[in-house]
C-alpha positions in Angstrom: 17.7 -11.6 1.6 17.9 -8.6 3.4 20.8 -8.5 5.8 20.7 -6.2 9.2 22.7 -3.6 10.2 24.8 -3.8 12.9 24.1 -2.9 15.8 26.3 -0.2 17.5 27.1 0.9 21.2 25.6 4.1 19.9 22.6 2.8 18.5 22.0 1.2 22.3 22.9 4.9 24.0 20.3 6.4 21.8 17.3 4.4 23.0 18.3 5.1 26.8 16.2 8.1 27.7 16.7 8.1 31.5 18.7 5.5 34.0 18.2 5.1 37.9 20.4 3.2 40.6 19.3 1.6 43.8 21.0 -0.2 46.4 19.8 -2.4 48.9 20.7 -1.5 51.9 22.9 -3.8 54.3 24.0 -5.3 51.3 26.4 -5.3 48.4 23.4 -5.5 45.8 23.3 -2.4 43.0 20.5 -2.3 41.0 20.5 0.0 37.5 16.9 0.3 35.7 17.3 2.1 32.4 14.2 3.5 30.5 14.0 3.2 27.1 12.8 5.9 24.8 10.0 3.7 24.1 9.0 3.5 28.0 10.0 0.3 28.5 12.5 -0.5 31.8 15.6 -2.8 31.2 17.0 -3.8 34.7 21.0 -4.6 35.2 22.6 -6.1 38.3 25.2 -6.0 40.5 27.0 -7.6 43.9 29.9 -8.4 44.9 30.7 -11.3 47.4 32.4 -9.2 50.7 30.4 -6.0 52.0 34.0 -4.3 52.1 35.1 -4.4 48.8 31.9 -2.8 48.0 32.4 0.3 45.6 29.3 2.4 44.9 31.2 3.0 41.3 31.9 0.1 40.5 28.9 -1.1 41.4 27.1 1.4 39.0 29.4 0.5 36.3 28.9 -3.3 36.3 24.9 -2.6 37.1 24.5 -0.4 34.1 26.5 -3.0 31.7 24.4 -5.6 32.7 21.4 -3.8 32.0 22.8 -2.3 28.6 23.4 -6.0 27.1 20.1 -7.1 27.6 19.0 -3.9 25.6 21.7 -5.2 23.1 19.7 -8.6 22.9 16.3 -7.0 22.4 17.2 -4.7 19.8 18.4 -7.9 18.0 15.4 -9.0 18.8 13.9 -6.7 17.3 15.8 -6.0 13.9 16.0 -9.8 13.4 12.3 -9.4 13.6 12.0 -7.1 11.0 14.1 -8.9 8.9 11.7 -11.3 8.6 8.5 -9.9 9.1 5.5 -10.8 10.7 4.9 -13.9 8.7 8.0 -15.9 10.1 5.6 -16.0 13.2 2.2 -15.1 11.4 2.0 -18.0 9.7 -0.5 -18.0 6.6 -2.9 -20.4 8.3 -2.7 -18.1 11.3 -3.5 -15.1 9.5 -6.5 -17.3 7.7 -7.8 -18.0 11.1 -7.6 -14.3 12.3 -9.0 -13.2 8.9 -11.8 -15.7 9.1 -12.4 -15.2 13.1 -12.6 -11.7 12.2 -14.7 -12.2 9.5 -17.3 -14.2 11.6 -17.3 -11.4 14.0 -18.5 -8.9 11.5 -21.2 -11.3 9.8 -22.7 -11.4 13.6 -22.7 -7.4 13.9 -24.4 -6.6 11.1 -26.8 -9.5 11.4 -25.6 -11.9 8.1 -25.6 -15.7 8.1 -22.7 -16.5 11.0 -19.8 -18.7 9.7 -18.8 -21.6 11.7 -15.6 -20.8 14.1 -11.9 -22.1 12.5 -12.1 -25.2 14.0 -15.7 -26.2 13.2 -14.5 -25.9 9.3 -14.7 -28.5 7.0 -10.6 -29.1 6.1 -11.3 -28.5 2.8 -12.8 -25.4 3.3 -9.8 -23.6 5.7 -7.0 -25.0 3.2 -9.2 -22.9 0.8 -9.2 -20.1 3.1 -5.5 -20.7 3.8 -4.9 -20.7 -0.5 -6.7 -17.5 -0.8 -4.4 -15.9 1.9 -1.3 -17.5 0.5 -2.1 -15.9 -2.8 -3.2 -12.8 -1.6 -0.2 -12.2 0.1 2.5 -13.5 -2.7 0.6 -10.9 -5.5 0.1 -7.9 -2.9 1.7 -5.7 -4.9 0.7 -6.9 -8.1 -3.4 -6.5 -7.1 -2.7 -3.3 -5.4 -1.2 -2.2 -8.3 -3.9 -3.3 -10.5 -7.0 -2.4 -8.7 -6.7 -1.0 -4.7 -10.6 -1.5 -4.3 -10.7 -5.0 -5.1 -8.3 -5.6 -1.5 -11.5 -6.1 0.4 -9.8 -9.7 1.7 -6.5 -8.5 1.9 -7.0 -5.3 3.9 -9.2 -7.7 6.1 -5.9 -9.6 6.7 -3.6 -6.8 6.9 -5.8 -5.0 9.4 -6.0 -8.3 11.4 -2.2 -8.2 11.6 -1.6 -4.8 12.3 -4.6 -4.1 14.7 -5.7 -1.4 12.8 -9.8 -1.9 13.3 -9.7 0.0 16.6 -8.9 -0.1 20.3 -12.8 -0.9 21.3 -13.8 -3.0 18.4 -15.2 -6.7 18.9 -12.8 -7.6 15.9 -9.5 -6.3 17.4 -10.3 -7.7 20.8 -10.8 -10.9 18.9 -7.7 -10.8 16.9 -6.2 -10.1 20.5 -7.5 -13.5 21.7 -6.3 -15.1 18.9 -2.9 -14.1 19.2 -2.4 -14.7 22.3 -4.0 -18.3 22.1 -0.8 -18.8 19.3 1.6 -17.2 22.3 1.8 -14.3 19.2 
C-alpha cells in the first residue's frame, strides 16, 4: 500500500490563487472566499458576539483560517482519493454497467442488434460481464503488454471511467447519467 504524503500549510498556500473579504454591514459577520488555482471558491467565516469588540483584522484572520481548513479537508479528500483510485468507488460491477450501457449505446448508433439495458440482463449474463471486467482490470498491464490492440473491452471501460469519448457524445452523456444515478 501506497502511503500519502503529508499535507503541508504550504502545499494549502500554493493552491490559493486569489482571496476576497466581505463584511456584512451592521453586523459583526466577516466573510473570506478563497479561489483555488483550480477555480473553485472555498468560503471561511467569521463573527463575533458584541458589534464593539469587532476588529476588521481579526476578523480577516479567523475568516481566512476557517476557510483555509476546509481546503485542508478537500485536499485530503483528494489525495486519499488517489490513494485508492477510482475503483474504491467504481466498483467492478459499476464499471460493467457503464461499459455495457455504453456499449448498448453504440450498437444503436451504428444500427447493430441493441442489447438489453443492465437491469433487463439475465444474472448470469452481468456476473459474466462483471468477470470479464474483473479480469480485465487485474491483467491490464499484462495484456497491454502483450498485445495493445486486443484492449477493445478494456479501453471501452477505461474511456467510460475517464470520460474520454467526448463532450457531445451520446456515450459520455450516458456514462454521465450513470454516475450520477450511483451518486458517483
Amino acid at each position: 500500500m501506497r502511503l500519502i504524503e503529508k499535507i503541508t500549510p504550504e502545499d494549502i498556500e500554493a493552491l490559493i490563487v486569489d482571496e476576497d473579504y466581505l463584511h456584512h454591514p451592521g453586523s459583526t459577520l466577516t466573510i473570506c472566499v478563497l479561489t483555488l488555482a483550480n477555480g473553485f471558491n472555498v468560503i471561511g467565516e467569521s463573527a463575533c458576539l458584541n458589534p464593539e469588540d469587532y476588529n476588521e483584522e481579526i476578523g480577516h484572520k479567523i475568516a481566512r483560517d476557517n476557510a483555509f481548513s476546509k481546503i485542508w479537508a478537500l485536499e485530503g479528500y483528494r489525495r486519499k482519493w488517489f490513494e485508492n483510485g477510482p475503483t474504491s468507488v467504481l466498483t467492478s460491477t459499476l464499471i460493467s454497467k457503464i461499459a455495457h450501457e455504453a456499449d448498448r449505446v453504440l450498437c444503436a448508433t451504428k444500427g447493430w442488434p441493441i442489447k438489453p439495458h443492465w437491469h433487463d440482463l439475465p444474472e448470469h449474463e452481468a456476473g459474466n460481464i462483471v468477470d470479464s471486467v474483473e479480469t480485465l482490470l487485474d491483467n491490464a498491464g499484462d495484456l497491454m503488454a502483450a498485445d495493445p490492440n486486443e484492449m477493445g473491452i478494456f479501453a471501452v471501460v477505461v474511456a467510460a471511467v475517464s470520460f474520454t469519448i467526448g463532450e457531445n457524445d451520446e456515450c459520455a452523456a450516458l456514462i454521465r447519467h450513470e454516475l450520477s444515478q450511483e451518486g458517483v
